[in-house]
RORO-10820 format. One line per field, with one value per residue (C-alpha): residue number from 1; residue in three letters; x, y, z. Coordinates in nm, 2 decimals, decimal comma. Layout:
BEGIN
pos <- NUM_...
code <- ALA_...
east <- X_...
north <- Y_...
up <- Z_...
This chain:
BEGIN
pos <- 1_2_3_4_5_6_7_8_9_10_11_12_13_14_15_16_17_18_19_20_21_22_23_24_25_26_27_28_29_30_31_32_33_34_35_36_37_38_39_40_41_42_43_44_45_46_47_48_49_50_51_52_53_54_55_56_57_58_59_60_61_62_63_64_65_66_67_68_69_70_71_72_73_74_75_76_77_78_79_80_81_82_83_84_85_86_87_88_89_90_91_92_93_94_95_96_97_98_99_100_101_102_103_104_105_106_107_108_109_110_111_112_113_114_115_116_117_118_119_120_121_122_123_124_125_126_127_128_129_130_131_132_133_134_135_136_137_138_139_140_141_142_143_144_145_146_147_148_149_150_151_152_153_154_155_156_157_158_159_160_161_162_163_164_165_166_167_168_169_170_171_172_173_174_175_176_177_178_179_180_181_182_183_184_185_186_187_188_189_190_191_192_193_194_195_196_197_198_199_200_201_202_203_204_205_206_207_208_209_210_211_212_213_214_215_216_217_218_219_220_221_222_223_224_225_226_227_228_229_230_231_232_233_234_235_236_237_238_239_240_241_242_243_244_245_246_247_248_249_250_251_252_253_254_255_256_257_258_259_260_261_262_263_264_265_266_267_268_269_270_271_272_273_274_275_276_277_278_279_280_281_282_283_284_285_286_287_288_289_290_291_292_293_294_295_296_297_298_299_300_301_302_303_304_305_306_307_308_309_310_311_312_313_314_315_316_317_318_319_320_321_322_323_324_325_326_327_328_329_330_331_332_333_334_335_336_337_338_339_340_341_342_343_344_345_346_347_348_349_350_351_352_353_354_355_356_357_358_359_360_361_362_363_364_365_366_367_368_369_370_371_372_373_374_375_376_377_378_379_380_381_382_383_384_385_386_387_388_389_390_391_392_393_394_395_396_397_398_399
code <- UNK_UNK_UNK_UNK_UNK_UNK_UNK_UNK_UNK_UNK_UNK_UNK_UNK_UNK_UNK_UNK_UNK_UNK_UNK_UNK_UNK_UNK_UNK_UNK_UNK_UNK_UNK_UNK_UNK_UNK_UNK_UNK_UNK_UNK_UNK_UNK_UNK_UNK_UNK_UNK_UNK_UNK_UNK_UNK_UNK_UNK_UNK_UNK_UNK_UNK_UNK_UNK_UNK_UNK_UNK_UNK_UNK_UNK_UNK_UNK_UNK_UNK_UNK_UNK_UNK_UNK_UNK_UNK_UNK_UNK_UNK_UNK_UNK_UNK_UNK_UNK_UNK_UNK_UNK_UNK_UNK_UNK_UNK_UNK_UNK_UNK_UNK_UNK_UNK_UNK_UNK_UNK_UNK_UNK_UNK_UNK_UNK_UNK_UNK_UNK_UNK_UNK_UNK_UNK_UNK_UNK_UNK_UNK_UNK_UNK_UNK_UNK_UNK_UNK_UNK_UNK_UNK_UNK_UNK_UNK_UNK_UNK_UNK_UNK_UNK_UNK_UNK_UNK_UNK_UNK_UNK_UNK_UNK_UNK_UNK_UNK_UNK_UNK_UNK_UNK_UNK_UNK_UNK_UNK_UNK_UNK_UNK_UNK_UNK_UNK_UNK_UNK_UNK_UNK_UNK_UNK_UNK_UNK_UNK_UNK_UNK_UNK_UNK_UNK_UNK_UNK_UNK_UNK_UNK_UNK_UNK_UNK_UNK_UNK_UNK_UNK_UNK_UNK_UNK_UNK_UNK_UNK_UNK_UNK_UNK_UNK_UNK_UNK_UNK_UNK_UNK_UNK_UNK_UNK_UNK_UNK_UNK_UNK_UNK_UNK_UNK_UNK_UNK_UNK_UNK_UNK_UNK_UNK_UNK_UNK_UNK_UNK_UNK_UNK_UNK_UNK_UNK_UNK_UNK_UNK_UNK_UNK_UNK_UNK_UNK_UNK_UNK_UNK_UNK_UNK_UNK_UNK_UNK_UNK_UNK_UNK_UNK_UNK_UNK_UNK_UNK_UNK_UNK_UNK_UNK_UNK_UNK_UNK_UNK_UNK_UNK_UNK_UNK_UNK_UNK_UNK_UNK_UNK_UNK_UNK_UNK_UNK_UNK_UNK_UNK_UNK_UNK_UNK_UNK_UNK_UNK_UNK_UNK_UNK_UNK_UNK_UNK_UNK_UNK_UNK_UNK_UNK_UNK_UNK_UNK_UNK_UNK_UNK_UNK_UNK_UNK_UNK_UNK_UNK_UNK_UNK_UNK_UNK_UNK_UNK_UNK_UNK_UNK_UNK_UNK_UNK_UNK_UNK_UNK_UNK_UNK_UNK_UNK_UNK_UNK_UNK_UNK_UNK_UNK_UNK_UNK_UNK_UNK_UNK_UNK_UNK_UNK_UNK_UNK_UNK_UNK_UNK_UNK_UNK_UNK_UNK_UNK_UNK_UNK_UNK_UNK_UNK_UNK_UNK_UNK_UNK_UNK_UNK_UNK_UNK_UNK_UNK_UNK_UNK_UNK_UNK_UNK_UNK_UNK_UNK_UNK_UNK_UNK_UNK_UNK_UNK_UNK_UNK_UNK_UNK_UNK_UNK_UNK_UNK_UNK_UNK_UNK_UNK_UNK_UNK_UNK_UNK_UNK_UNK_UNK_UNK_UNK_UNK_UNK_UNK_UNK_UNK_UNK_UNK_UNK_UNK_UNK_UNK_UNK
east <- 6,54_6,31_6,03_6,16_6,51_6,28_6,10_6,41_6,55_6,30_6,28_6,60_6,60_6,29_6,44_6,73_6,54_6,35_6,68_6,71_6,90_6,79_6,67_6,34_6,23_6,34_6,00_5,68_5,55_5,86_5,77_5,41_5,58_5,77_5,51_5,36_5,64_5,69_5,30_5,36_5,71_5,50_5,21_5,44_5,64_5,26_5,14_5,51_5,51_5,12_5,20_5,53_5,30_5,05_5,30_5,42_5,07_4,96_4,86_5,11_5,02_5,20_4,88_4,67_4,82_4,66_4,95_5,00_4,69_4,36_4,16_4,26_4,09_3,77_3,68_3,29_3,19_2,97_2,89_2,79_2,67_2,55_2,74_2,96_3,05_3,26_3,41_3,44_3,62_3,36_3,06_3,04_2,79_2,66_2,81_2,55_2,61_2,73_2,87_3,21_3,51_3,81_4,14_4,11_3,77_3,78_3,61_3,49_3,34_3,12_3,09_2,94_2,97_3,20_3,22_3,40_3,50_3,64_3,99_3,93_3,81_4,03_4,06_3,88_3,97_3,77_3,73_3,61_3,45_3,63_3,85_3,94_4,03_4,12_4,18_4,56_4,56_4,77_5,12_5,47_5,68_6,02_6,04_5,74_5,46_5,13_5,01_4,72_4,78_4,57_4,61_4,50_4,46_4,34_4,12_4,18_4,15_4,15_4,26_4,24_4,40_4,37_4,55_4,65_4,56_4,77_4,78_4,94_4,87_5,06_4,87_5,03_4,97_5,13_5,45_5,46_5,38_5,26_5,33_5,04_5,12_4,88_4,75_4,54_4,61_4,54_4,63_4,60_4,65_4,67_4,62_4,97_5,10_5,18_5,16_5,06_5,04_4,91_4,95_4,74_4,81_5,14_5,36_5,36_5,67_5,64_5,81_5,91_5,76_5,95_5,77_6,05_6,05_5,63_5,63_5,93_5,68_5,42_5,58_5,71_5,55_5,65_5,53_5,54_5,96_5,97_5,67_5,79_6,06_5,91_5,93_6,27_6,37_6,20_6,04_5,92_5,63_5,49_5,25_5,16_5,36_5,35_5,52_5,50_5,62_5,59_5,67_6,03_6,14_6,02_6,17_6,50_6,49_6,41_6,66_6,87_6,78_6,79_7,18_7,28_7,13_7,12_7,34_7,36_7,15_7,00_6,97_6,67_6,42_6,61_6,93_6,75_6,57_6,90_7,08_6,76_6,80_7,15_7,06_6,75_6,96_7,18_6,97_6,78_7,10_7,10_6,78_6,58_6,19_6,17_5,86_5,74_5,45_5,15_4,89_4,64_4,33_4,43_4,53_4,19_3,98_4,09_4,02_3,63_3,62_3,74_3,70_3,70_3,38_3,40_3,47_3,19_3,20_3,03_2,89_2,69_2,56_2,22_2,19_2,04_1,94_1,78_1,57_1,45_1,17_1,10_1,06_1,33_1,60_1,89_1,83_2,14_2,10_2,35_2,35_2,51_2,64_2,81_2,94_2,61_2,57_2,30_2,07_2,04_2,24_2,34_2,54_2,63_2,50_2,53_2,27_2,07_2,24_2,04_2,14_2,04_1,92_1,90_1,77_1,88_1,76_2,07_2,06_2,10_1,79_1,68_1,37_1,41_1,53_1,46_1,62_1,63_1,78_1,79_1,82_1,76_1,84_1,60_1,52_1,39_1,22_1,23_0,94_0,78_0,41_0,12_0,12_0,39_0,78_0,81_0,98_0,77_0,99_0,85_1,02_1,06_1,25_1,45_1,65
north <- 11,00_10,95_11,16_11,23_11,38_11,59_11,74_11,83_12,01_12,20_12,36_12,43_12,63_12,79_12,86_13,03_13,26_13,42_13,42_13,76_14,04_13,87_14,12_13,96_14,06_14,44_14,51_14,51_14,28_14,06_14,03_13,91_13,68_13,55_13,47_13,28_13,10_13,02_12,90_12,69_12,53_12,42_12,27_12,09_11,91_11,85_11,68_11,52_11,37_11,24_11,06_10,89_10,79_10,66_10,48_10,31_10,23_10,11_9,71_9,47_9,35_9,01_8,94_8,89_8,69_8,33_8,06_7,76_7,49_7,69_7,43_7,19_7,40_7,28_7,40_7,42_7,67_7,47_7,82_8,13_8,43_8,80_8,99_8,72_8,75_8,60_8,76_8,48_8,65_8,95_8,84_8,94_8,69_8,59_8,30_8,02_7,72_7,38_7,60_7,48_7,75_7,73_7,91_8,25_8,30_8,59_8,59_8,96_8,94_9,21_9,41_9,16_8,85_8,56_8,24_7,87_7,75_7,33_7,29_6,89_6,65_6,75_7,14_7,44_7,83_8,09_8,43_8,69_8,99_9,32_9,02_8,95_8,61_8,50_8,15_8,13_7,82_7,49_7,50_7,23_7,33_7,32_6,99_6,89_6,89_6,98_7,33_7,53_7,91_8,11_8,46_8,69_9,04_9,21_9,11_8,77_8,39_8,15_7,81_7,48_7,16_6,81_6,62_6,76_6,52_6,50_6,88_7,12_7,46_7,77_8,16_8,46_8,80_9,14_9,09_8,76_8,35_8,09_7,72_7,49_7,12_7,06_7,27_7,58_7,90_8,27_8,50_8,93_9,14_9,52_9,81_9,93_9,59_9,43_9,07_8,91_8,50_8,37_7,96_7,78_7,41_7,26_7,46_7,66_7,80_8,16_8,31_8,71_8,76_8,95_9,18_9,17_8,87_8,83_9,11_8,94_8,64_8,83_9,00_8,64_8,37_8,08_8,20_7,90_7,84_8,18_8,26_7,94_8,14_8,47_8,36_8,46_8,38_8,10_8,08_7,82_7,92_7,69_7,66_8,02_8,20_8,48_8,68_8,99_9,08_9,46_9,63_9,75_9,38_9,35_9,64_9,53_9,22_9,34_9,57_9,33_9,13_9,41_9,48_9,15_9,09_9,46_9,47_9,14_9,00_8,63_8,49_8,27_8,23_7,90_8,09_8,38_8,13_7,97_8,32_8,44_8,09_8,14_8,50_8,42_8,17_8,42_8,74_8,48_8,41_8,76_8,86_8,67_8,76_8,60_8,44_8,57_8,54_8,54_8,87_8,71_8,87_8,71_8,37_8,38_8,47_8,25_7,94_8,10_8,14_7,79_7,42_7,10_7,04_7,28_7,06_6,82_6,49_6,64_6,30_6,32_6,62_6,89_7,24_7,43_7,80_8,00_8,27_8,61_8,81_9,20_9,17_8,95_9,04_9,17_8,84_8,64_8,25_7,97_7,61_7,40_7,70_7,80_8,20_8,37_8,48_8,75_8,60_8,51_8,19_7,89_7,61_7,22_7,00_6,65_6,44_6,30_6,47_6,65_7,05_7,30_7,60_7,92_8,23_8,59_8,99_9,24_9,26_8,89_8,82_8,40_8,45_8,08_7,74_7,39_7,09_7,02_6,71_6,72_6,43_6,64_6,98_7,30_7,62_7,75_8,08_8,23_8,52_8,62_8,56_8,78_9,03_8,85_8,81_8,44_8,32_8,07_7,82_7,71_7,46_7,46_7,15_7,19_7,00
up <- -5,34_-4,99_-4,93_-4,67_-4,80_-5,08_-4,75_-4,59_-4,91_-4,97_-4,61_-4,63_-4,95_-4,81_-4,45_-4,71_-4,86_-4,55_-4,29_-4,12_-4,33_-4,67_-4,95_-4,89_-4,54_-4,63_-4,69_-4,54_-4,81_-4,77_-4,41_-4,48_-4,72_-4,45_-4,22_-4,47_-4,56_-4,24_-4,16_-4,55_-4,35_-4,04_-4,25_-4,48_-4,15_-4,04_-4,34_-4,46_-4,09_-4,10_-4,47_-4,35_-4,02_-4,24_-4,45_-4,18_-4,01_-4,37_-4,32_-4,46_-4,81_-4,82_-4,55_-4,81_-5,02_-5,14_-5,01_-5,17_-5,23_-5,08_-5,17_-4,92_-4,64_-4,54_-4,21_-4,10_-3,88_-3,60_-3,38_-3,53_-3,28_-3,44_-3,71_-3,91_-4,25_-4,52_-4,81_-5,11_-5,42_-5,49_-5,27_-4,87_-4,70_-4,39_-4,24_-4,11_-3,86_-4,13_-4,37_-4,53_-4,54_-4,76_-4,85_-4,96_-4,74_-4,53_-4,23_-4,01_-3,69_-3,58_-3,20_-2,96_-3,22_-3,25_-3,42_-3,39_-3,68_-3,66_-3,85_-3,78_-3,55_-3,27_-3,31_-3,37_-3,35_-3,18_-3,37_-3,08_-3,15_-3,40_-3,55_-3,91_-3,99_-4,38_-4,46_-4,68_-4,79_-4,69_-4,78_-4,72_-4,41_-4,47_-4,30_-4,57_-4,36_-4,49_-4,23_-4,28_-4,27_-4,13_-4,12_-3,81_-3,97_-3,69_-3,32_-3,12_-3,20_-2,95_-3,02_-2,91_-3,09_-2,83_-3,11_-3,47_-3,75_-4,08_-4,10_-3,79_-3,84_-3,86_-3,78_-3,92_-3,79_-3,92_-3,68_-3,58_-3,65_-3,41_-3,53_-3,32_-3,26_-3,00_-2,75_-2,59_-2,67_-2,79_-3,04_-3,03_-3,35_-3,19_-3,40_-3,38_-3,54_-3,19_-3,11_-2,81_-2,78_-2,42_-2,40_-2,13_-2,22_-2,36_-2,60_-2,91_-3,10_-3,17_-3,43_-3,58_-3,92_-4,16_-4,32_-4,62_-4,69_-4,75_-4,92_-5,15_-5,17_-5,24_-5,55_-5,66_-5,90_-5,70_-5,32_-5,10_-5,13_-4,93_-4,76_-4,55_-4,44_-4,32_-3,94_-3,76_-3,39_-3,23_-2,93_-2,71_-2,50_-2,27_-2,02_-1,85_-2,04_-2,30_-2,61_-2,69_-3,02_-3,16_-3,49_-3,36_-3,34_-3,67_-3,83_-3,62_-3,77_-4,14_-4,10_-4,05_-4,33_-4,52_-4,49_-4,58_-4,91_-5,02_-5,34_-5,42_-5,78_-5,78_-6,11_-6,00_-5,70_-5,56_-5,53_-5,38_-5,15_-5,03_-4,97_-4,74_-4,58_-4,49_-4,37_-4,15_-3,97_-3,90_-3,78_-3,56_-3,39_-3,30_-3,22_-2,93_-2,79_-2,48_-2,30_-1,95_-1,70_-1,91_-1,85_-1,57_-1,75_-2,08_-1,94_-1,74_-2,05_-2,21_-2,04_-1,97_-2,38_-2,51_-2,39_-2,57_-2,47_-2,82_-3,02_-3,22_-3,36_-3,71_-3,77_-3,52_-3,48_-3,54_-3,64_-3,36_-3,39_-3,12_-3,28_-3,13_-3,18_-3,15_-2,77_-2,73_-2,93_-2,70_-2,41_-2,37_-2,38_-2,20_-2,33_-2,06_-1,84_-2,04_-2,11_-2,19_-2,56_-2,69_-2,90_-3,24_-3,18_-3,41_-3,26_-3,38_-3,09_-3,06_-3,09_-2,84_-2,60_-2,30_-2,28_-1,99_-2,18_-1,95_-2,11_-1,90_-1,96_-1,95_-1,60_-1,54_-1,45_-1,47_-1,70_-1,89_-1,77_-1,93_-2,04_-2,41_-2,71_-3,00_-3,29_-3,63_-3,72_-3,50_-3,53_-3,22_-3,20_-2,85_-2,77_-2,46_-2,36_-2,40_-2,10_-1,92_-1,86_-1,92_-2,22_-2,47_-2,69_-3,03_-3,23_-3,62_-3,73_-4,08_-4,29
């Protein structure tokens, strides 16, 4: 029996015994009793309706799951800005420009922080600020193509992919998948389970995820022959365009899910796998999420947050990290005009390449210009001069 149907019982017998005319409210006592019985009715609907609430609002387990080969993922994070971190098994650390990530790293992104993190040689993903990012592993498609799985838990990525190489790529959230083959895009995770996909160049398919169905995986020894079939209803969404997908069409489509298998007994998980096959195919018939006019703010930020001037040829390029001091911790620093970032800074530049550096206070304020290359990894530590406002560079070159 539900929770929910032990709650109702019980207020019912309970609303029984303290009806008007019953032997109990006959007395004064009785009637104190049923004022507290009463006040007990109203703070078990309270606390029975914040648990179910909770319940519901609890995050998805299947998100965490390892998916097929993890170590196949070797991304490098090439920009690191403020609070970024990376949980590997037991250990939390602090992510640093050049480091190598693979599957089952997850990544956490501080306020006013962000990172880009290169999937290849033609793509890289944006993690924003407030975001949680973990790294599932690489898996077969069901057409038997190799896709790296990333998983948004919660916050934005922003994406850009000029050309996939061998591997396309495939980002879960807790309601919804996105399936990248080439092009610019970004990715919300809301607090309330809501997705929202915004595509400014080319096309993406955009999918439902069942929450059954990876929490089925989840539980089973051989995950990859169903999490590959966690996404329901696709989408197309091109150019301009946007999805929003929220937890009703989830639980809609679970639900759905839900009535069609309920009863039946699989001896083994490749019968079970071709029975939720069968199914999927048919709730995505019936249930469709259609694109519209992408959200002008969105669309806007993100072409000001992602370019493919983004991505770096790895062979050839330095480890640059702009370091503050006491005084000058909270400045923001641009590197080719780009959107300004508070330092500490660490960026993959190319080498050789001349960079416009402009340093600005919190108000805006031009304080630092120069022009700067670089041909072997630099730590530069940014203070301000004795008894003035200008900014003083001084160079530390590393290995």
């Amino acid at each position: 029996m539900s929770l929910k149907m032990h709650i109702c019982r019980s207020i019912i017998v309970i609303m029984e015994k303290v009806r008007p005319g019953s032997t109990l409210t006959d007395t004064p006592l009785g009637k104190v009793i049923t004022i507290l019985v009463v006040i007990l009715v109203i703070l078990i609907v309270i606390i029975s309706g914040w648990f179910i609430l909770f319940q519901s609002n609890k995050q998805d387990p299947s998100l965490d799951i390892i998916i097929g080969d993890p170590t196949k993922i070797k991304f490098i994070a090439t920009t690191v800005i403020g609070d970024v971190k990376v949980k590997r098994g037991k250990n939390m650390i602090d992510l640093q420009v050049n480091d190598t990530l693979t599957g089952g790293d997850t990544i956490t992104v501080g306020k006013s922080s962000e990172c880009i993190i290169q999937m290849s040689q033609n793509a890289i993903i944006k993690i924003t600020e407030n975001s949680k990012v973990s790294l599932s592993g690489v898996l077969l498609s069901m057409d038997n193509k190799e896709e790296n799985i990333i998983t948004l838990i919660s916050g934005t990525i922003l994406s850009l992919a000029k050309k996939l190489d061998q591997k396309n790529i495939k980002i879960r959230t807790e309601t919804g998948l996105v399936l990248v083959r080439g092009t610019k895009f970004s990715v919300y995770s809301k607090s309330k389970g809501e997705t929202t996909i915004v595509v400014a160049d080319g096309k993406i398919i955009s999918k439902v995820r069942s929450r059954l169905v990876g929490e089925i995986a989840s539980k089973a020894k051989k995950k990859e022959k169903l999490i590959v079939l966690e996404g329901i209803s696709e989408s197309i969404i091109s150019s301009g365009k946007q999805v929003d997908i929220s937890k009703q069409d989830q639980s809609e489509a679970d639900q759905k899910i839900q009535s069609l298998i309920s009863g039946k007994e699989f001896d083994n998980i490749d019968k079970l796998t071709q029975n939720l096959e069968k199914t999927i195919q048919k709730v995505s018939e019936e249930i469709k999420i259609n694109p519209k006019q992408a959200d002008k703010d969105k669309l806007e930020f993100l072409n000001k947050n992602i370019s493919e001037d983004m991505i770096i040829d790895l062979l050839k390029a330095v480890k640059v990290s702009f370091i503050p001091t006491k005084e000058t911790t909270g400045l923001y620093i641009s590197i080719d005009n780009n959107e300004p970032s508070q330092i500490p800074i660490s960026k993959m530049l190319r080498k050789d390449r001349k960079y416009i550096v402009t340093i600005r206070d919190k108000a805006g304020n031009l304080i630092f210009k120069d022009t700067f290359s670089f041909n072997q990894n630099t730590k530069i530590i940014v203070k301000k001069k004795s008894k003035q406002n200008d900014i003083e560079i001084n160079y530390d070159h590393y290995r």
